[in-house]
C-alpha positions in Angstrom: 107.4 102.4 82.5 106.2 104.4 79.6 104.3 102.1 77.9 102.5 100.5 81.3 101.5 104.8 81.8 100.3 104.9 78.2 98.4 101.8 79.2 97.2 102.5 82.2 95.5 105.8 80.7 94.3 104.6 77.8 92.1 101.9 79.9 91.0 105.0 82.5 89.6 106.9 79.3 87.9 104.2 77.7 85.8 103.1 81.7 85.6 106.7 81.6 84.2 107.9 77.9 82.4 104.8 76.7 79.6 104.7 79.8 79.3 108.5 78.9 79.4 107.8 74.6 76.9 104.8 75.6 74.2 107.2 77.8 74.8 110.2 75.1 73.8 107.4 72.1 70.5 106.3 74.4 69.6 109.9 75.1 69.7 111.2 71.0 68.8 107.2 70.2 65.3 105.8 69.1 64.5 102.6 69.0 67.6 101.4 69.4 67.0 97.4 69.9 69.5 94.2 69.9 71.6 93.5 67.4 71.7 96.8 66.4 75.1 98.6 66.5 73.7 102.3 66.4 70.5 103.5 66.7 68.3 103.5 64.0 67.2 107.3 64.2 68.7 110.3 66.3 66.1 112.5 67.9 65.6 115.2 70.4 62.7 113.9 71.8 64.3 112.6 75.1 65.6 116.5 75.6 62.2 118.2 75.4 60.3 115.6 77.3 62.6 115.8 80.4 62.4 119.5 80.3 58.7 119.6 79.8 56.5 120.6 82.4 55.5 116.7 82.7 58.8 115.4 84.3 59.2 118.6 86.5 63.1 117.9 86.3 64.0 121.5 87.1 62.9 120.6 90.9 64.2 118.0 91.3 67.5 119.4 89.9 66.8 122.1 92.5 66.1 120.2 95.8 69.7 118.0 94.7 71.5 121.2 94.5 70.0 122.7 97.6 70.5 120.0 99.9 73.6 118.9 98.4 75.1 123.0 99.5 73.5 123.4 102.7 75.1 119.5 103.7 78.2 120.9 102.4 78.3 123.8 104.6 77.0 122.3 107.5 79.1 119.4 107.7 82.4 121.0 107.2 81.4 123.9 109.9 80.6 121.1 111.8 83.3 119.0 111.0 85.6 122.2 111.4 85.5 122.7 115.6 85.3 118.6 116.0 88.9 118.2 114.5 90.6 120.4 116.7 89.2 118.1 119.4 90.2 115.1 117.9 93.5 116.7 117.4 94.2 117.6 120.7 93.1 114.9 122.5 94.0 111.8 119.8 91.1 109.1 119.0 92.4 106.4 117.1 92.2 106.8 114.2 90.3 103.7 113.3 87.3 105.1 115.1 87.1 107.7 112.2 87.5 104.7 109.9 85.3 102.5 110.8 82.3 105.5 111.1 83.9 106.5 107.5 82.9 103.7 106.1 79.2 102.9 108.3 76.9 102.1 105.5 74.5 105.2 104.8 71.8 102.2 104.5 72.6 101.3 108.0 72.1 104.8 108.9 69.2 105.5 107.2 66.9 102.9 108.7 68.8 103.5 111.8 66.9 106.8 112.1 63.9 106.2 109.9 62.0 105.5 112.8 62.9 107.9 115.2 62.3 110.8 112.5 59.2 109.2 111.9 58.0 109.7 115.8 59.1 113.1 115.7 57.7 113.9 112.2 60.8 114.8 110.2 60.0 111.9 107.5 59.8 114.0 104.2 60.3 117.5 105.0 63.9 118.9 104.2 65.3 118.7 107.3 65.1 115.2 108.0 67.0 114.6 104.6 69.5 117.0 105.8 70.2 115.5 109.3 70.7 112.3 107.6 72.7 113.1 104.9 75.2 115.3 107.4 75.2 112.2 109.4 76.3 109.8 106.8 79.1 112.7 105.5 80.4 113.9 109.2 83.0 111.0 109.5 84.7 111.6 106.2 84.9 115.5 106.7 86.4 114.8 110.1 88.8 112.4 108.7 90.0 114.6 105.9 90.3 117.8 107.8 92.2 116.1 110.6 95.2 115.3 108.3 95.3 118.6 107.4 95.8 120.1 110.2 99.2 120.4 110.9 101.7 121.3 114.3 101.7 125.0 112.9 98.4 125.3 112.9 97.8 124.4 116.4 100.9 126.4 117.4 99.5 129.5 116.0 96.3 129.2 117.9 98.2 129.3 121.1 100.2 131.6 120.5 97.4 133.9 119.4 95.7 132.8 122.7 99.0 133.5 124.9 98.9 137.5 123.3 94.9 137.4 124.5 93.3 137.0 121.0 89.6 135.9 121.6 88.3 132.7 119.5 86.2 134.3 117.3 89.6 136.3 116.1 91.3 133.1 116.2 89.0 131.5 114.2 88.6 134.1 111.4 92.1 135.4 111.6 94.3 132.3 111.8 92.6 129.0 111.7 90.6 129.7 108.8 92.8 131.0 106.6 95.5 128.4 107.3 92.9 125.5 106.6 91.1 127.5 103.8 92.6 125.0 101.2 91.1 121.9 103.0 88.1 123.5 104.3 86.9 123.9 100.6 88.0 120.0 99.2 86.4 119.3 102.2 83.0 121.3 101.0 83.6 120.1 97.6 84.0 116.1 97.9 80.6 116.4 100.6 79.1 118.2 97.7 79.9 115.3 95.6 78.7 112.9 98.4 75.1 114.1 98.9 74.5 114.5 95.4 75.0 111.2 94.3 72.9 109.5 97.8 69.7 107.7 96.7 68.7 105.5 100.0 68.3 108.3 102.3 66.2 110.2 99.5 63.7 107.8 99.4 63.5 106.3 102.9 63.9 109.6 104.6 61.8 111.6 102.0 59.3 109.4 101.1 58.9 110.4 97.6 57.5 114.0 99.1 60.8 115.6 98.0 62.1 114.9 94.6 65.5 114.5 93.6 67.8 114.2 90.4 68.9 110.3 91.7 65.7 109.2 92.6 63.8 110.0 89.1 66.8 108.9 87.5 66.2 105.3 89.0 62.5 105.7 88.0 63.3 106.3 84.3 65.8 103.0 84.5 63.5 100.7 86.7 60.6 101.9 84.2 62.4 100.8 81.0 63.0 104.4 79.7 66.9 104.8 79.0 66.4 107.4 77.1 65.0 109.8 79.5 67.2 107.9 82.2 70.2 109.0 79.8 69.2 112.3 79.6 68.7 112.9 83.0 72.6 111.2 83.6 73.9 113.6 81.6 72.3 116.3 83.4 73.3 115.1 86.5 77.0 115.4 85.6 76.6 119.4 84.9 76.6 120.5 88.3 79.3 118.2 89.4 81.6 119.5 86.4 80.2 123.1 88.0 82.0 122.5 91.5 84.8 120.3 89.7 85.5 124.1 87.9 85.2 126.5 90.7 87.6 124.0 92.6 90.0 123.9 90.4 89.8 128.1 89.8 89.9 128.3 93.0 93.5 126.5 93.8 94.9 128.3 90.8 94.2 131.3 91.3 93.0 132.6 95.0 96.5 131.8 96.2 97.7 134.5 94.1 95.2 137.1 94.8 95.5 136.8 98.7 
């Protein structure tokens, strides 16, 4: 058993850590061509030019994280009310499933036309509506099996001593849920940043974003500013990866 876990972990960190040693040799690389092992010279070129004022990364950085918080907060405040619903009055639970898993391409040109009528093709909120959409089913999924009998039971009981919802809600639902209420925040996080489709249908190339110049920079031939710009794209992911992990170690303690 020992030697299958040794195993087993040894293959995860070598699918994990050579893609990554592979990008980080591309990015410092130059002129790194077949059958060369290593590159012939290391440089720092590929870090100024993506920083320089030609590439604009630093918006496109920006627009990623922006919409990638506000889907996270809307979705699971969305996603927070629905449960309860779905809770109380059971949908099967391969509904949720089968929406889970709806392709966000399917989704995308499902409502690429109708935004386009109503004129919400590349502005912010268009991208936003869409990528809610294609996150809604997994946050109601997740948050569903987390609510347990207690939870419910302390809602009515709260309601049977006259407790208004708003008191409910701040008072007894949310801190009870507060652990899955913020995976739920963090794996959307994770989901909106890493959507390409919906960033280009939906914003038409009129809103930049980290996964979309990243493709550019491949589909161009340029791995070492595509290399660069992976690595960057893993910074604010480690970010949330942190303050998650801070915040089930410690917040428990402190409340």
């Amino acid at each position: 058993m020992k030697r299958w876990y040794v195993l087993i972990v040894i293959m995860l960190a070598i699918t994990t850590l050579l893609p990554l040693l592979v990008s980080g040799l591309f990015t410092f690389g130059k002129e790194w061509l077949y059958p060369e092992l290593l590159p012939k010279e290391f440089t720092l070129e590929s870090w100024w030019a993506i920083f320089s004022p030609r590439y604009n990364l630093g918006v496109s950085v920006f627009n990623s994280l922006l919409v990638a918080i506000l889907v996270a907060l809307f979705t699971t405040g969305l996603a927070f009310p629905i449960v309860f619903v779905v809770k109380r009055y059971p949908i099967s639970d391969h509904i949720l499933v089968a929406s889970f898993f709806m392709p966000p391409l399917a989704v995308t040109f499902g409502l690429f036309r109708f935004f386009l009528r109503i004129g919400l093709t590349g502005t912010y909120v268009g991208l936003i509506l869409v990528h809610i959409l294609i996150a809604l089913p997994f946050s109601i999924y997740v948050l569903k099996g987390s609510i347990q009998s207690d939870v419910l039971t302390m809602g009515d009981q709260s309601r049977a001593m006259g407790i208004g919802w708003i008191n409910r809600v701040m008072h007894v639902y949310m801190p009870m849920m507060m652990p899955s209420l913020m995976y739920t925040m963090t794996m959307v996080f994770f989901l909106s940043w890493h959507q390409y489709v919906p960033n280009v249908v939906i914003a038409g190339g009129r809103i930049p974003t980290i996964t979309t110049q990243f493709i550019s920079f491949v589909y161009s031939g340029n791995f070492p500013l595509a290399g660069a710009v992976a690595w960057v794209f893993l910074v604010p992911l480690l970010g949330v990866a942190f303050v998650h992990r801070w915040y089930f170690r410690w917040v428990p303690w402190l409340v």
